[in-house]
C-alpha positions as CSV (number, residue, x, y, z in Angstrom):
1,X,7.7,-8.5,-5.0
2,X,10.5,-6.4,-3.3
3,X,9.9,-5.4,0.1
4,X,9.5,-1.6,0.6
5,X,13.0,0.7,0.9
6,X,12.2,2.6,4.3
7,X,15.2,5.5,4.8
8,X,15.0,6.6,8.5
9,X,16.7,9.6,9.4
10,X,18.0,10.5,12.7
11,X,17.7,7.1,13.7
12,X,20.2,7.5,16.7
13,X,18.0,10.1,18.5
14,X,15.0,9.0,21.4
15,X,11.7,8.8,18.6
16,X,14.7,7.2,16.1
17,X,15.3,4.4,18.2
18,X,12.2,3.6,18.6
19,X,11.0,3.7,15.1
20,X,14.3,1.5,13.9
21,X,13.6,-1.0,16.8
22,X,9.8,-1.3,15.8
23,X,10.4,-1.7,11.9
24,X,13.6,-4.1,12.7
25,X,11.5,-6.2,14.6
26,X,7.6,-5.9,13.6
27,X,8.5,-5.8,9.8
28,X,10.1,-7.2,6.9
29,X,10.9,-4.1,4.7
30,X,14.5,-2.8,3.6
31,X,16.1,-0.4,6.1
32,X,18.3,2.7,6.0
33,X,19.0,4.4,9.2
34,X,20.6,6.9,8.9
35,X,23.2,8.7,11.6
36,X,26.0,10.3,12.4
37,X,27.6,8.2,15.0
38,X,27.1,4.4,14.3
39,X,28.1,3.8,17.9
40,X,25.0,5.9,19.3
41,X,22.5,3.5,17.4
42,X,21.3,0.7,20.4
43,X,19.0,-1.3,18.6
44,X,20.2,-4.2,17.5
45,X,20.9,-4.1,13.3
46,X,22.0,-7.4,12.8
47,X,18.6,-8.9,14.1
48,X,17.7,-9.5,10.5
49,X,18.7,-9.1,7.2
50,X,17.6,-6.3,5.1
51,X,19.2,-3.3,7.5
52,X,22.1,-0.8,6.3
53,X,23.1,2.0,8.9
54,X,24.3,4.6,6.7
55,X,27.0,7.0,8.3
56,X,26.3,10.5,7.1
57,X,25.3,13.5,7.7
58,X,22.3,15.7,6.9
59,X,24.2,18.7,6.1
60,X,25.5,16.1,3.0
61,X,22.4,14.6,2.0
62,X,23.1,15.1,-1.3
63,X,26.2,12.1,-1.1
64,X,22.8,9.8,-1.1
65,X,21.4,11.3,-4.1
66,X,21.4,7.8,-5.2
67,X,19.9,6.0,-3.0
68,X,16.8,8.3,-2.1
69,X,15.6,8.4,-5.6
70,X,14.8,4.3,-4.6
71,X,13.4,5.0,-1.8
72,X,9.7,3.9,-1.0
73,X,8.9,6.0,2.5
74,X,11.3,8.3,4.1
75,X,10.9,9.2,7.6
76,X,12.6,11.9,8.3
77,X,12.9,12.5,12.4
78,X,16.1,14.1,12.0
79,X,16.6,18.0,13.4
80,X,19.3,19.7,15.3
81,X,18.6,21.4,18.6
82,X,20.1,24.6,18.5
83,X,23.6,25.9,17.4
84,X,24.6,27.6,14.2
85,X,23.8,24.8,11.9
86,X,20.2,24.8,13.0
87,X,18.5,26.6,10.1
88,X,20.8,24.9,7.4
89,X,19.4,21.4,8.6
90,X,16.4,21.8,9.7
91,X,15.5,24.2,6.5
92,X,17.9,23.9,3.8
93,X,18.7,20.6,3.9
94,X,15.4,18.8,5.0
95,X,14.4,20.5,1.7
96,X,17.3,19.6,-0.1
97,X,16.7,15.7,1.1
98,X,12.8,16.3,0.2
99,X,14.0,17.3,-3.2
100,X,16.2,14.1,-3.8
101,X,13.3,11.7,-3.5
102,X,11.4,11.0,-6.5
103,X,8.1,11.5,-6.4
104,X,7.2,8.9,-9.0
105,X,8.7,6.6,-6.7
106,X,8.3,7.4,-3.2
107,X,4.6,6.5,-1.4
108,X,5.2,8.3,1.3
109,X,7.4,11.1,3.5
110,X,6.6,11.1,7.4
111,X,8.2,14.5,8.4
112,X,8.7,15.2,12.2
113,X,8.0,18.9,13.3
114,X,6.7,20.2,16.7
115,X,3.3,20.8,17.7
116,X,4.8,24.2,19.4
117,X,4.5,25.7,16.1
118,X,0.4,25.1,15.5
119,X,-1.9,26.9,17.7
120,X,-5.8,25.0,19.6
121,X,-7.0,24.5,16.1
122,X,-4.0,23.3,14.5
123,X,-3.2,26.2,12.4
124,X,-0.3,28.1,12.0
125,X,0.7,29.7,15.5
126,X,2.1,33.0,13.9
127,X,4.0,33.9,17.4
128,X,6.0,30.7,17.0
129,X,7.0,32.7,14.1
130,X,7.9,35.5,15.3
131,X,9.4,35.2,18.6
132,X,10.1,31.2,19.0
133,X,13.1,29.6,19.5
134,X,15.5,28.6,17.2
135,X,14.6,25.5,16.9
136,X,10.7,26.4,16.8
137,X,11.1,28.9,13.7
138,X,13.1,26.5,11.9
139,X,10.2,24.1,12.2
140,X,8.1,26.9,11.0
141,X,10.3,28.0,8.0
142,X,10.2,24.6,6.7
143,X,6.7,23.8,7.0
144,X,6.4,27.0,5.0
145,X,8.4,25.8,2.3
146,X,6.9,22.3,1.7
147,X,3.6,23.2,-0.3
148,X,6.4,23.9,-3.4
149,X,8.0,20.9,-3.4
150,X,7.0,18.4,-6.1
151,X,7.1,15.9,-3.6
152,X,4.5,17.7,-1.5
153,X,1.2,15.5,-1.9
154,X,3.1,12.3,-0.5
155,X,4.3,14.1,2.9
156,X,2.7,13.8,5.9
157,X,3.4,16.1,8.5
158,X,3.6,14.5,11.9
159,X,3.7,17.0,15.1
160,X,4.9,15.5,18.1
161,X,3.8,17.5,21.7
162,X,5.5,16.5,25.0
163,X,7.7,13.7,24.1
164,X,8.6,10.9,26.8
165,X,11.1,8.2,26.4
166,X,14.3,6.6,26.9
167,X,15.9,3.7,28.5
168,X,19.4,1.8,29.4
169,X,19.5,1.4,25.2
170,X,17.1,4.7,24.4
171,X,18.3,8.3,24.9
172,X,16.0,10.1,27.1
173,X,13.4,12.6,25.6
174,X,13.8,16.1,27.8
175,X,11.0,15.4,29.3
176,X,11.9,11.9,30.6
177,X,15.0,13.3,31.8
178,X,13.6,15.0,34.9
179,X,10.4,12.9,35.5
180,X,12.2,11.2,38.4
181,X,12.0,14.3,40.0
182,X,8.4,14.7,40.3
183,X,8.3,12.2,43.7
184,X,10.1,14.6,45.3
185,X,8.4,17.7,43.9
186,X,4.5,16.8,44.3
187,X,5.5,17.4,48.3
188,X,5.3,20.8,47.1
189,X,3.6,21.5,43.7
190,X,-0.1,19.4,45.0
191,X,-1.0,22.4,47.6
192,X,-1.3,24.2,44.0
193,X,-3.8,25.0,41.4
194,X,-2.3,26.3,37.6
195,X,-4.6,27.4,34.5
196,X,-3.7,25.3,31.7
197,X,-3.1,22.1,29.7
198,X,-0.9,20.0,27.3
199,X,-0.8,16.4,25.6
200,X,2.3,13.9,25.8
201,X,3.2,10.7,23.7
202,X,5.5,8.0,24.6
203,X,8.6,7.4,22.0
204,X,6.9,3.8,21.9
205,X,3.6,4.9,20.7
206,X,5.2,7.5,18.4
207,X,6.6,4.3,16.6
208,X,3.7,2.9,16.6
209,X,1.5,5.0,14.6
210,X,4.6,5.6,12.4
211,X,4.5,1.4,11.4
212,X,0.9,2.4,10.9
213,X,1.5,5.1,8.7
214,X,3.8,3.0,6.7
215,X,1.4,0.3,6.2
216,X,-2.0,2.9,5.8
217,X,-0.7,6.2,3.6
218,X,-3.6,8.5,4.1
219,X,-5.4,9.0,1.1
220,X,-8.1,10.6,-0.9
221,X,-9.5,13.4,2.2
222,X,-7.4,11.8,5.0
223,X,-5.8,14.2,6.5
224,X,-1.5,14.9,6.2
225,X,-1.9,16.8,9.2
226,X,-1.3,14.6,12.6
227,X,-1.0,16.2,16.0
228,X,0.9,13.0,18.1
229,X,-0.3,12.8,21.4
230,X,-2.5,11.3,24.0
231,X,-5.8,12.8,25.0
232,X,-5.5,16.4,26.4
233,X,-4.8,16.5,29.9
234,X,-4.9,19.9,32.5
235,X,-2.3,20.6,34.6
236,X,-4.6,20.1,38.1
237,X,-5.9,16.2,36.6
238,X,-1.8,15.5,36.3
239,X,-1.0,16.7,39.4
240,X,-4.3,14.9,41.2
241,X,-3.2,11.8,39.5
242,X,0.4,11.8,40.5
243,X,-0.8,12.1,44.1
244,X,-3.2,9.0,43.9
245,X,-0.1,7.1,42.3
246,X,2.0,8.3,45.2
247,X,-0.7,8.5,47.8
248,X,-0.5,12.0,49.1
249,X,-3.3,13.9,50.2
250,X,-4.1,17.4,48.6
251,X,-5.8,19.3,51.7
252,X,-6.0,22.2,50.1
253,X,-5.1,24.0,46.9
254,X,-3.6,27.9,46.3
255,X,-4.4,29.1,42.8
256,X,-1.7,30.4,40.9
257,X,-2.7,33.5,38.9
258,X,-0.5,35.1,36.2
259,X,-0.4,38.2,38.0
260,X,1.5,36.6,40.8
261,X,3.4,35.2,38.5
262,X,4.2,38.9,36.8
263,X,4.9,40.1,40.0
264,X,7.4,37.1,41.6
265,X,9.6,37.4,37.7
266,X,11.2,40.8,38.7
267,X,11.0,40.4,42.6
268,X,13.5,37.0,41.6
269,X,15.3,38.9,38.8
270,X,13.9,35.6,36.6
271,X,15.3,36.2,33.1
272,X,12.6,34.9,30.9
273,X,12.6,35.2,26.8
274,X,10.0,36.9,24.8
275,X,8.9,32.8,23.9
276,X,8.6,32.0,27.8
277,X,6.4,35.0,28.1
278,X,4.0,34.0,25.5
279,X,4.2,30.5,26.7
280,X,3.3,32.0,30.1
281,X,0.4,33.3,28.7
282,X,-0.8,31.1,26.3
283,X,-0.9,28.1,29.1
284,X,-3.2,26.2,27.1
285,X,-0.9,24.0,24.4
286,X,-4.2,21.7,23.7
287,X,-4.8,20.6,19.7
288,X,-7.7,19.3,18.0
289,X,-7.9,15.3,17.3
290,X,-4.8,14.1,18.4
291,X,-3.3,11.0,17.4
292,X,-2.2,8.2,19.3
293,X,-2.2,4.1,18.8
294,X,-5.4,4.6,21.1
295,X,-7.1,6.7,18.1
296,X,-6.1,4.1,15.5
297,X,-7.3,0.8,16.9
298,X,-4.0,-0.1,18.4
299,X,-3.2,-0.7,21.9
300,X,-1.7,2.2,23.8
301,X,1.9,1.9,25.8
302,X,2.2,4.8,27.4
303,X,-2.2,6.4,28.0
304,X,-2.0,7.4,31.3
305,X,-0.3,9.9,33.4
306,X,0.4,6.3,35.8
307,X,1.7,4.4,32.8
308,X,4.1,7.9,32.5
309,X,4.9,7.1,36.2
310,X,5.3,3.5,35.9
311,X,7.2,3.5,32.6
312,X,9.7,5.6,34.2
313,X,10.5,3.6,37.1
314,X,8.9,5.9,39.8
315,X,7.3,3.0,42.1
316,X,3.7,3.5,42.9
317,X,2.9,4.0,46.8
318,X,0.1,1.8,48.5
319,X,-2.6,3.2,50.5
């Protein structure tokens, strides 16, 4: 029996990294990772047999028309940022790639959008809509678009919240990118109080549920629906718990309101989009049942706010 064609899409990008390195390594199926740059892709391809790194780019899918009408599971992580091309590959052709596979033939699509664009119960946030970023209504165009495709019943939609990762080999996440920060910040930010919560997953455990995934469609009344993400965490337990890491005392604790915050915006001249207000407001970017190797039976690499710490090389303080 053949082994599974897996095509991976934006393989050169923080989660794509980590999914190549975990099939490359943890599995015997037929990869295609595909990227733009060839240079930018750190794992290492030649580990085993069985991987191609395509060159290409999304915005001419079609050039593998080929190819993805062979293709078993397609994960697609692939998206652009911002710029004028945002819409046309995030939309138009993640559609247009959707439409290539053949749905007699293909198991399985893992597509990566963004929890931003699913409100507490994750349903459609309709602000994310309306006044999101680029990158946010893109997400939320094409989610809107995917009930019509025949391919539709195979896809599972994956929705990533905060996203850590990155190493020497690894782009960093944005996230990642200024955690090394927060030694020097708690100083500050641990005499305060903030209304409001979020979930994070590690790159690493993002991979993880992916090689799941891979090896367990869902099926029959399992949901197609999977918020990423450790278990929800407030903004006041992260900040307590990044004290005890770095031992410093909280003596006391000044509630920030949102009318103080309404008031200190114009007093600082702080330009602030019609998405920054609403995220202002909202505070509470929480989801129902999400999904992490923790939830599956797997081990976790990155649970804790500590292993977020330790993982990114901010040394813990003794007592």
């Amino acid at each position: 029996m053949n082994p599974k064609r897996i095509l991976v899409t934006g393989a050169s990008g923080c989660i794509g990294h980590y999914i190549s390195e975990i099939l490359i390594q943890q599995t015997d199926y037929e990869l295609y990772l595909l990227v733009r740059n060839p240079k930018k892709l750190q794992v290492d391809t030649t580990a085993r047999p069985g991987v191609t790194v395509l060159q290409g780019d999304m915005g001419k899918i079609e050039q593998f028309d080929d190819l993805l009408k062979t293709i078993d599971t397609a994960v697609l992580t692939a998206t652009v940022w911002g710029g004028d091309d945002i819409f046309n590959i995030n939309v138009d052709k993640t559609i247009e790639l959707l439409n290539l596979l053949a749905p007699d033939v293909c198991q399985q699509v893992i597509y990566f959008s963004t929890a931003s664009i699913l409100d507490r119960h994750n349903q459609l946030l309709k602000e994310a809509g309306e006044i999101g970023t680029d990158y946010i209504r893109s997400k939320y165009e094409c989610f809107q678009k995917i009930p019509g495709l025949a391919i539709a019943p195979k896809i599972t939609k994956v929705f990533p919240t905060l996203v850590l990762g990155g190493d020497t080999n690894k782009p960093y996440s944005h996230l990642s990118a200024g955690l090394p920060e927060v030694a020097n910040l708690i100083n500050i930010i641990r005499f305060f109080q903030a209304d409001g919560s979020f979930h994070y997953i590690h790159g690493k455990d993002i991979a993880e549920v992916v090689r799941y995934l891979i090896d367990n469609p869902p099926t029959g009344s399992d949901s197609r629906q999977l918020i990423l993400g450790q278990e929800r965490i407030t903004a006041n337990q992260a900040v307590e718990e990044v004290c005890k890491y770095l031992n410093k005392k909280i003596y006391f604790r000044i509630p920030l309101s949102l009318s103080l915050a309404n008031i200190l915006i114009p007093i600082f001249r702080i330009q602030m989009a019609a998405w920054d207000r609403f995220c202002l407001t909202y505070r509470h970017f929480s989801y129902d049942n999400p999904v992490n190797p923790g939830s599956l039976g797997l081990p976790n690499y990155c649970g804790t706010f500590s292993d977020v710490l330790e993982v990114h090389g901010v040394k813990r303080k003794a007592s």
